[in-house]
N, C-alpha and C positions, 0 to 999 in steps of 0.2 A: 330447790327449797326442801327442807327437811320437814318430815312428819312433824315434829315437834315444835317447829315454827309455825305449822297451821292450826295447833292447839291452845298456843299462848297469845293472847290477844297481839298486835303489833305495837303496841303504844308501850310496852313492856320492853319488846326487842329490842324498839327503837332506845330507848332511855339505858338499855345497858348496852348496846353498842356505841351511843354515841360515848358513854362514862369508861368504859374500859376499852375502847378500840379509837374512836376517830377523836374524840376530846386530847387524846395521849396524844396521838400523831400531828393534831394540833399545836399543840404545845411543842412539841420536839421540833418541827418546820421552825416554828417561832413564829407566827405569824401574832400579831397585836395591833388589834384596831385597828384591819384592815392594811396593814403595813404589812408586807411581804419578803422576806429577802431575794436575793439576786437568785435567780434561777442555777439550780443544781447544776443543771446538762445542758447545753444547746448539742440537739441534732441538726446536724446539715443533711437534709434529701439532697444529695447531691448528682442521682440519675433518679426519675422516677422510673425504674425497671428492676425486674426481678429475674433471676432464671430459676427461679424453686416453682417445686408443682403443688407446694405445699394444701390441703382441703379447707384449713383451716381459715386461708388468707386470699381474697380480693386481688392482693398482688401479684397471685400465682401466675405463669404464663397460661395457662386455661382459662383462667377468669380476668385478666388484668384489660380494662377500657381506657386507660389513663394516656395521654399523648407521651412521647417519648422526650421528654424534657432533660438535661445537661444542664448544672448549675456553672454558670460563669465564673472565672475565677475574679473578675473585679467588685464581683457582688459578695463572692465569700470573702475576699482579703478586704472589705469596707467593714465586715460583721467583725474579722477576728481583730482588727483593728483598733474598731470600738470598746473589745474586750481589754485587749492589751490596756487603754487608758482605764481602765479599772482594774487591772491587778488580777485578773480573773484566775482562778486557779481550781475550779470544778471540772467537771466531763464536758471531754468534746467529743460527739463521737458521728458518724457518717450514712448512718441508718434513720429512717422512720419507717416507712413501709415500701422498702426494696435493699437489693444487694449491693452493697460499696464496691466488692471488687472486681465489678464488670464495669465501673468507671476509670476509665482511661487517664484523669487525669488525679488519683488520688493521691501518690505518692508527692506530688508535686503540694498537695494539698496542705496534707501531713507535714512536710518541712516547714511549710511556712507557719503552722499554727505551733509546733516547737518553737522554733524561731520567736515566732513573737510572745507566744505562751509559755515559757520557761517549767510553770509551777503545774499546767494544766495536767490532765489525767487525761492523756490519748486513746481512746478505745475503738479497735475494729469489732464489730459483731458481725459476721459470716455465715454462709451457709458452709465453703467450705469447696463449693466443688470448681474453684476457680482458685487455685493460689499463685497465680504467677508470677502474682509481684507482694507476696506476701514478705518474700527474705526484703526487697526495698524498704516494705514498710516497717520492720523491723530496724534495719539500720537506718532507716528517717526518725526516729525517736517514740517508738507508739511506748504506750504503756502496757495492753493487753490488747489479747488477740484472743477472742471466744467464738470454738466455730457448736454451730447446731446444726449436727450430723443427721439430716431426713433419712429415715426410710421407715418400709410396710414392716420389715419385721428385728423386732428388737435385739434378736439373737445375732444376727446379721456382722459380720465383722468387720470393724470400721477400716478404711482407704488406710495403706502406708502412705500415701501423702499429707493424711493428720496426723497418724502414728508415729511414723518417723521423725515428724519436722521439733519435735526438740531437739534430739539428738545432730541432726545430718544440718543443719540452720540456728539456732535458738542457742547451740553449745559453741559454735562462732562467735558469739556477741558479747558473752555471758558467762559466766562461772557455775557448775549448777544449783548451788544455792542461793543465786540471786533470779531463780525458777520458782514462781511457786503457782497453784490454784486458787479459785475464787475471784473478787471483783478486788476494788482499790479500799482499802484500808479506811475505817473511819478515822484516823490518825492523821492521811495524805497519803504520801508519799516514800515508802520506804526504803526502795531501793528497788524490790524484787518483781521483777517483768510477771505479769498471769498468763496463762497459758491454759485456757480450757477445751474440751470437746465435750460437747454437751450430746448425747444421741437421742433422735428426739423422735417419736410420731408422727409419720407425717400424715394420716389421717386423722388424727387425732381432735376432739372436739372439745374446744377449747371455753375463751370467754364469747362474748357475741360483737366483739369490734366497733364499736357503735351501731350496731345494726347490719355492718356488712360480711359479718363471715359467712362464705357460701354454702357450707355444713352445718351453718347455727341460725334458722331463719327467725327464730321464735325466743327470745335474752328470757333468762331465769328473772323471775320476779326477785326484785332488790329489795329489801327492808330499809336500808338507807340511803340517802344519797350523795352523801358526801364523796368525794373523790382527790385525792393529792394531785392528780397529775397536773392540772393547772396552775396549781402552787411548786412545782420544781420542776420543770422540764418546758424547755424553748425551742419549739421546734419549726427549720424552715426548710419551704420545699427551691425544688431547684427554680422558679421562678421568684423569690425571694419570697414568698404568703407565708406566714406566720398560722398556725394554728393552735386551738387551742389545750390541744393535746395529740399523743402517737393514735390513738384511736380515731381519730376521724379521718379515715384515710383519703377522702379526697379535696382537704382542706376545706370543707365547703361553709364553714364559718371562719370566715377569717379572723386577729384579730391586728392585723395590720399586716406592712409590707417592707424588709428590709431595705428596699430597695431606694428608699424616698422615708424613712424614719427612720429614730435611732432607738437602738434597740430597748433601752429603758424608757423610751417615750411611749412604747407599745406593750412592754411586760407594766408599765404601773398606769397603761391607757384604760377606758371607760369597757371598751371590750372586755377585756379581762375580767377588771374590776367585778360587772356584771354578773359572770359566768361564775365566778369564784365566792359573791356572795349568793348566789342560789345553790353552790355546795353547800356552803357553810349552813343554810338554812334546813340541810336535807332536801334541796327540791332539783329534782333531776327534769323536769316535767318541761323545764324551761326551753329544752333546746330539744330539735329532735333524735342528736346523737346521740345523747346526755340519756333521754329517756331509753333508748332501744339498747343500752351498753351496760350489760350486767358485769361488768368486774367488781368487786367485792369494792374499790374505791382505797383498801389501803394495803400493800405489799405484803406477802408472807413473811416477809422476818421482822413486821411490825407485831403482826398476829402471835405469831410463837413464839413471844417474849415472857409470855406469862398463862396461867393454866386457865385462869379464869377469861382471857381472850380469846384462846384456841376454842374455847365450850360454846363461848358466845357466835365465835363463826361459824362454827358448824349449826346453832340454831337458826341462825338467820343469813347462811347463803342462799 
């Protein structure tokens, strides 16, 4: 929290963050009267395992307590199913809190959610030090592939096996202008496959994960409570539990089960509902995740749209 937020009483903060920062973001979701649309993203946890050492994250191999769980493929092909009879054409992508491509069975994964999802936006997120069935997932239909390059030091120069794999894989498939960086278009779908390395920290201290990052014991005091994620992102773990956001990493609120509901019976269930109008209200207090999980509640490239938002975050992160 910044000096200047301990100066200005919070009944102020709050009233210009809600007007220039979460009211906007609001409105852009579209959310009205409690009517929500179809979730942006479903993530599939489809191993709960990681091989990163990362400090920041609970999932790390040093810190990870979680059972070693495998998502079944007749529990994922029920989910992308359901999607298919809606037309679905958001993110699908293979991450919540572990590594996709130590799952054995993703590419198989991958085909079928092309397959059935023609218009969908396929995304690997990676750490990166596993690619061995990266070129697969490639010619299975992904849309991007974005790896986050760990290490101690920044200077460090990244693997020819992220370096090269435009060139030596990615120029097989592709023409190089139909190469680009960044995420998927707010447009859809244009044509051009992403291709990122992100290099990243890996000590680095981050948001507080709802309470579990193992470097972050103690969340930055929030000014507000509002939080988008419950409002776009569907996230299931490889036992089909539904949460109610990527931050609770051990599911431990549920708000349903793919496994025996259908998925809009659970994204517009009382669970949700819940949790979503105690954002809206500002009240984080409700839940214990909610409370201990300083992320600011609305993405940076909502904040850096305008000058008087950027001022406002930095008053009251």
């Amino acid at each position: 929290m910044s000096v200047l937020s301990v100066l200005i009483p919070s009944i102020f903060l709050r009233k210009a963050q809600a007007l220039l920062i979460s009211s906007k973001r609001i409105r852009s979701l579209g959310i009205d009267a409690g009517k929500v649309p179809i979730p942006q993203a479903f993530f599939f946890e489809v191993r709960t395992k990681c091989n990163g050492t990362c400090a920041f994250c609970a999932a790390a191999v040093q810190s990870e307590t979680r059972e070693d769980l495998s998502m079944p493929f007749d529990l994922y092909s029920k989910v992308i199913d359901e999607l298919k009879e809606m037309n679905y054409s958001g993110r699908i992508a293979y991450q919540v809190n572990n590594e996709p491509m130590i799952f054995k069975g993703l590419v198989k994964f991958v085909k079928y959610a092309r397959k059935m999802l023609p218009d969908a936006w396929i995304q690997i997120l990676s750490n990166g030090k596993n690619m061995i069935m990266a070129e697969e997932l490639v010619a299975a239909g992904i849309n991007e592939l974005s790896i986050n390059h760990y290490t101690k030091n920044q200077n460090a120069p990244i693997p020819l096996r992220l370096t090269e794999f435009r060139e030596k894989v990615l120029l097989k498939y592709m023409k190089p202008e139909h190469i680009g960086i960044g995420h998927r278009p707010v447009t859809g779908n244009d044509g051009v496959f992403r291709f990122n390395i992100f290099h990243r920290e890996i000590n680095a201290v981050l948001n507080s994960r709802a309470g579990t990052a193992p470097n972050k014991t103690r969340p930055d005091p929030v000014t507000m409570g509002f939080c988008e994620f419950p409002f776009t992102q569907f996230n299931i773990s490889a036992d089909g539990t539904v949460s109610k956001c990527c931050s609770d990493l051990y599911f431990s609120i549920p708000m349903g089960n793919v496994t025996n509901q259908n998925v809009m019976e659970i994204w517009n269930g009382d669970m949700f509902n819940q949790v979503r109008d105690n954002l809206l209200k500002g009240n984080r207090d409700a839940y214990e995740t909610c409370k201990n999980c300083d992320f600011f509640g609305v993405r940076g490239s909502e904040i850096s749209r305008s000058f008087f938002s950027r001022v406002v975050y930095l008053l009251t992160r």
